[in-house]
Residue, then its C-alpha position, 0 to 999 in steps of 0.5 A: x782838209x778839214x778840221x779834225x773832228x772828235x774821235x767818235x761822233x755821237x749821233x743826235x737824240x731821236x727827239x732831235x733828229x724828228x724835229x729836223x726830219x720825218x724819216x731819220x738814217x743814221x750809219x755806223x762807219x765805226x769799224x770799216x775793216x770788213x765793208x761792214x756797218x750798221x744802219x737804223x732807220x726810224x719811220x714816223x707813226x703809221x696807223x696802217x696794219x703794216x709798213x712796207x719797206x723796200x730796198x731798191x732793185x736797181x740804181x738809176x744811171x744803170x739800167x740793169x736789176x741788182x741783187x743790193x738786197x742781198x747785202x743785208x742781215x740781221x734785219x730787225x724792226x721794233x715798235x716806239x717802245x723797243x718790242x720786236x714787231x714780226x715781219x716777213x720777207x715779200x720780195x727780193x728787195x721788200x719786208x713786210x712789217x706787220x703792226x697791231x697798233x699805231x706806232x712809229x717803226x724803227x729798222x735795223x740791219x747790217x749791211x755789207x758794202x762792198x761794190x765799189x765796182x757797182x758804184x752801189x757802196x763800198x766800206x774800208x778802213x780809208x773811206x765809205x762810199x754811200x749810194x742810198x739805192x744799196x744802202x739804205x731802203x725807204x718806205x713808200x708810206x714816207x718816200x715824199x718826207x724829208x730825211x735826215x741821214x746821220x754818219x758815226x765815222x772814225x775821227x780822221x773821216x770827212x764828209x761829202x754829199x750833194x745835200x744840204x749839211x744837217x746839224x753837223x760835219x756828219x749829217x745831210x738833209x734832204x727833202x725826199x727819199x729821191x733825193x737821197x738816193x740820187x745824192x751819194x755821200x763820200x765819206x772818209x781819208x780825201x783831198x777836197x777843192x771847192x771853185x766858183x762857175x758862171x755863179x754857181x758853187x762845185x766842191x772836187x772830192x778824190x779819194x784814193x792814191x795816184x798820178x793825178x793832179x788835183x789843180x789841173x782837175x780843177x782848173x779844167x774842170x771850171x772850165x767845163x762848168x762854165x760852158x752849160x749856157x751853150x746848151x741850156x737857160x739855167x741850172x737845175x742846182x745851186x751846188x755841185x760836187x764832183x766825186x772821184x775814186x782814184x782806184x784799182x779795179x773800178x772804172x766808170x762813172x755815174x751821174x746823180x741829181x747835183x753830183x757824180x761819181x767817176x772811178x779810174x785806175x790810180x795811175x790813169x791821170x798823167x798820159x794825156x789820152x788818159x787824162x781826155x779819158x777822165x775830163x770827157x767821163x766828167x763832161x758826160x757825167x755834168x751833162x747828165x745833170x740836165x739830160x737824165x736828172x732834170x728831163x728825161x723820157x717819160x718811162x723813166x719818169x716816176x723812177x719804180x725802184x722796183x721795176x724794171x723802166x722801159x723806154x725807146x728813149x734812152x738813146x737820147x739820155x745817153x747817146x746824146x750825153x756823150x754826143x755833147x761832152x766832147x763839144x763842151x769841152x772843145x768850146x771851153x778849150x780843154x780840149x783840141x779840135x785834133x783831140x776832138x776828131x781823133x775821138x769822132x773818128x774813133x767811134x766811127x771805125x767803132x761802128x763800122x766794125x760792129x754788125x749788129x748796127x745792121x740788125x738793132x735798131x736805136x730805139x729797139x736797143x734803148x727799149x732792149x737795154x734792162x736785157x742787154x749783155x755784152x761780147x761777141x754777141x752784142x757786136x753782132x746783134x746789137x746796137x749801143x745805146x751810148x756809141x750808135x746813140x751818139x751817132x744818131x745824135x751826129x746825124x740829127x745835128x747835121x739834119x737840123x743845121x741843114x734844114x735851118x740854114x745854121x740857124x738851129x742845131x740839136x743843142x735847141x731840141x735839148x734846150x726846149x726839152x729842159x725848159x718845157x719838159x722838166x721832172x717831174x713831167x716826163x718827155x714822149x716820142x711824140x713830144x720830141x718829133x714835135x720839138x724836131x718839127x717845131x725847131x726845123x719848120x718840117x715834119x722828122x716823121x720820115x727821118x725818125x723811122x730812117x734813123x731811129x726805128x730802123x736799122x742804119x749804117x751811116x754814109x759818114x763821108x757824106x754826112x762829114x763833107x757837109x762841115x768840110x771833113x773826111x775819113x781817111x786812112x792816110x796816103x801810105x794806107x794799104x790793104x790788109x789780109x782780114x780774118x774777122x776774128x778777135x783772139x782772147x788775151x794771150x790764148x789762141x780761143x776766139x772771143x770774138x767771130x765778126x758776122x758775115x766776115x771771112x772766119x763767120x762764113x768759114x764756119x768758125x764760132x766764138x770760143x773755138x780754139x786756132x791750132x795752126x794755120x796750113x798744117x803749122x802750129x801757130x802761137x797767140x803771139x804769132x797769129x798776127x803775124x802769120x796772117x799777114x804771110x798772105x794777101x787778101x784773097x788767098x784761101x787758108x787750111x784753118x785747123x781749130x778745136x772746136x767744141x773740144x772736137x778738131x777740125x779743118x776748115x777752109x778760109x777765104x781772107x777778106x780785106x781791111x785798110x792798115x793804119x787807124x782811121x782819121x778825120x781830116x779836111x776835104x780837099x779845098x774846102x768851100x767857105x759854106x763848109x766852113x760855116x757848117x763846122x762852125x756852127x756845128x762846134x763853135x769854133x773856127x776852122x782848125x786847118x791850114x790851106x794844105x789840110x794839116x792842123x793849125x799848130x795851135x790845134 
């Protein structure tokens, strides 16, 4: 930790602070008890006759519009004399300041930061997590000046950013507007670690109580950083931080320009399927920091903070980040290729209990994504930009490591795109078809309406045999009674009715109410359990409330494989198979004549 810093500080003369910046922030942090502070921001001189002032809709990383203006009150804007200068509300997140004269322009408010869950904002006595796109709002007279953002903090708080330190502990510069928002600030009660990788500097900020261990974090964490060259030339940063909150009630993660914020349950660090589950959100998040931040499809290129962006891209910035994070961390050695398919073989079971990959295409759903919502139907409806985009992008490598012999891979279309496409141009379908065509020697036309514009279920023991692997679910695996329905905790309401499967075709609907089974009651606890009494095939008395009205239904059990789905060897597999998994992960063959993994594996 730092030095202690004086109780109060106390911010710079405006003088100063003009000197430094165009546009000056300054935050009061000084009573955090009720997720309250005071914001004032000072805009140079407009000769307009009026100042637009705007509060973002949305935050990027989420692509989803947001109440954030709604944290606001006590809105005020004085002239450079201190008069009150009138103004009036002109969307939901814009004031309009009418002026009569050239003058600069200094706004006041108080915000209430409490979306810690939102990874918007979040105040309290231990710390202020700062994202500007809820925090502070800008100008578009002035959104390409540089700021200057000024912290009051409590004297025990230290202060984190990925921009510039200003004049002191508690200050940041940056050179726009995008940067700021795209730069959270940490401030606070944290542990802090500062390492080197591959020649670049990485701070590790976490805030909050747990079971994790902060040496590991870092000792892994450098690993990952230094694996960037398997993928792109260069870095987009000098210096970057990793924030995270180890917290209750907050879970996920998003990436900015040179920094990310993950947020997990306090005690989600000891167990090692827990710790994969942090280590491979802080991969995604670093990936993010070339694909997302450095190139990105041109919808999204501007960013309009106060629009909604569409793009039938989004697959590739999401779907291909959680494509690569695992591949990462595989090569530094953080994690294991078991590790590994234990976690393709997860998202593969995953897909093949979704229905709605049969109905939504990849391009629809990124295109879909400012409208999706989640539940019983998206599974049935929709594809997932981050799940089914990741296997498109499985798919896409295969393709390319097939058409080229080895010799080219997906990892070169991300690279060309960084190198030929970076902010502030933006990448199109037909730019990445190009690249496909370019990377491979044939034309992706025929393969992008297949796999990306049309609905798919992949054949994945076909796709998987070109590297040697394949599904399973084990030899003492045995068929299963199967209803297609997913119960709410603890409660007999159905959450979830999968389409086309046996309880969808018998008529039942999400949120009915399962009383018993054959004229008996039966529990929540119980239901499991008493489903398996029959075998696949058998026909069952359903008796449910339905709509809060009782009825019988007839149902036919459909069938399922016990056990959970792996990803092993293929029998004998040939030297060229091996090859292909190879160059398609970077490491040798995990396997031992006899299929199992090798004991260091």
């Amino acid at each position: 930790m730092k030095p202690v810093v004086p109780l109060i500080l106390t911010f710079s003369s405006l003088a100063c602070a003009n000197a430094v910046a165009d546009v000056d922030y300054k935050i009061d942090l000084t009573s955090p008890e009720h997720h309250l502070a005071k914001v004032e921001v000072n805009f140079p001189v407009t000769d307009s006759n009026s100042l637009v002032v705007n509060l973002p809709v949305w935050r990027t990383g989420k692509y989803q519009v947001l109440p954030l203006a709604d944290a606001v009150r006590k809105f005020t804007a004085t002239d450079n004399n201190g008069a009150l200068l009138p103004w009036t509300r002109t969307a939901s997140g814009e004031w309009t300041v009418t002026l009569s004269e050239p003058t600069s322009v200094t706004v006041n408010y108080q915000l209430y930061a409490n979306k810690l869950g939102q990874r918007v904002n979040h105040i309290d006595a231990s710390h202020a997590f700062l994202d500007a796109s809820g925090t502070f709002v800008y100008s578009p007279d002035f959104r390409d000046e540089p700021v200057r953002v000024s912290l009051k903090v409590p004297n025990s708080w230290n202060s984190y950013s990925g921009m510039d330190r200003g004049e002191n502990a508690h200050s940041f510069t940056a050179d726009n507007y995008d940067i700021l928002v795209d730069s959270p600030i940490e401030t606070g009660i944290s542990e802090h670690r500062e390492f080197s990788a591959d020649g670049r500097q990485y701070e590790l900020v976490v805030w909050g109580e747990g079971n994790y261990d902060i040496d590991k974090m870092v000792t892994d964490l450098t690993k990952l950083s230094g694996q960037a060259d398997v993928i792109w030339d260069d870095y987009p940063f000098e210096r970057y931080v990793y924030m995270v909150h180890a917290t209750s009630g907050a879970r996920g993660a998003t990436e900015h320009l040179n920094s990310t914020i993950i947020q997990r349950p306090r005690f989600s660090y000891r167990e090692r399927k827990d710790y994969l589950g942090f280590i491979k959100t802080a991969s995604h998040e670093f990936i993010h920091t070339w694909n997302v931040k450095a190139y990105r499809p041109d919808g999204l290129v501007p960013y309009n903070y106060q629009d909604e962006e569409i793009t039938e891209l989004l697959w590739i910035a999401e779907g291909s980040t959680s494509y690569f994070q695992s591949q990462l961390l595989l090569r530094a050695g953080v994690m294991t290729p078991k590790e590994f398919l234990e976690d393709l073989a997860k998202r593969v079971a995953q897909s093949e209990q979704t229905p709605g990959r049969e109905v939504q295409s990849i391009a629809e759903a990124s295109a879909n994504q400012w409208a999706s919502s989640g539940g019983d139907y998206a599974v049935n409806h929709s594809t997932n930009i981050y799940s089914e985009g990741y296997l498109t992008s499985l798919a896409l490598d295969f393709s390319l490591l097939e058409e080229t012999k080895l010799k080219r891979s997906y990892r070169d279309v991300h690279r060309k795109l960084y190198n030929d496409y970076r902010i502030p141009m933006g990448y199109t379908i037909a730019d990445v078809k190009g690249i496909l065509d370019e990377v491979s020697g044939t034309s992706y036309e025929a393969w992008w309406q297949q796999y990306v514009n049309s609905p798919v279920s992949l054949d994945f023991n076909t796709l998987l045999a070109q590297a040697g692997l394949k599904t399973t679910y084990g030899k003492d695996a045995k068929i299963e009674p199967f209803t297609g329905v997913t119960l709410k905790s603890g409660s007999l309401v159905l959450s979830q009715v999968l389409r086309n499967g046996p309880a969808w075709n018998a008529g039942i609907v999400n949120g009915d109410e399962i009383v018993a089974i054959n004229g008996l009651k039966v529990t929540a606890s119980g239901f499991t359990s008493r489903i398996k009494d029959f075998k696949a095939g058998d026909t069952i008395k359903v008796t449910l409330f339905s709509n809060d009205r009782l009825k019988e239904l007839t149902l036919k059990l459909g069938e399922k494989q016990s056990g959970k789905l792996a990803i092993t060897s293929v029998d004998k597999p040939s030297r060229a198979q091996k090859a292909f998994f190879k160059a398609w992960l970077g490491v040798d063959w995990p396997f031992d004549k006899q299929g199992n993994f090798k004991s260091a594996q």
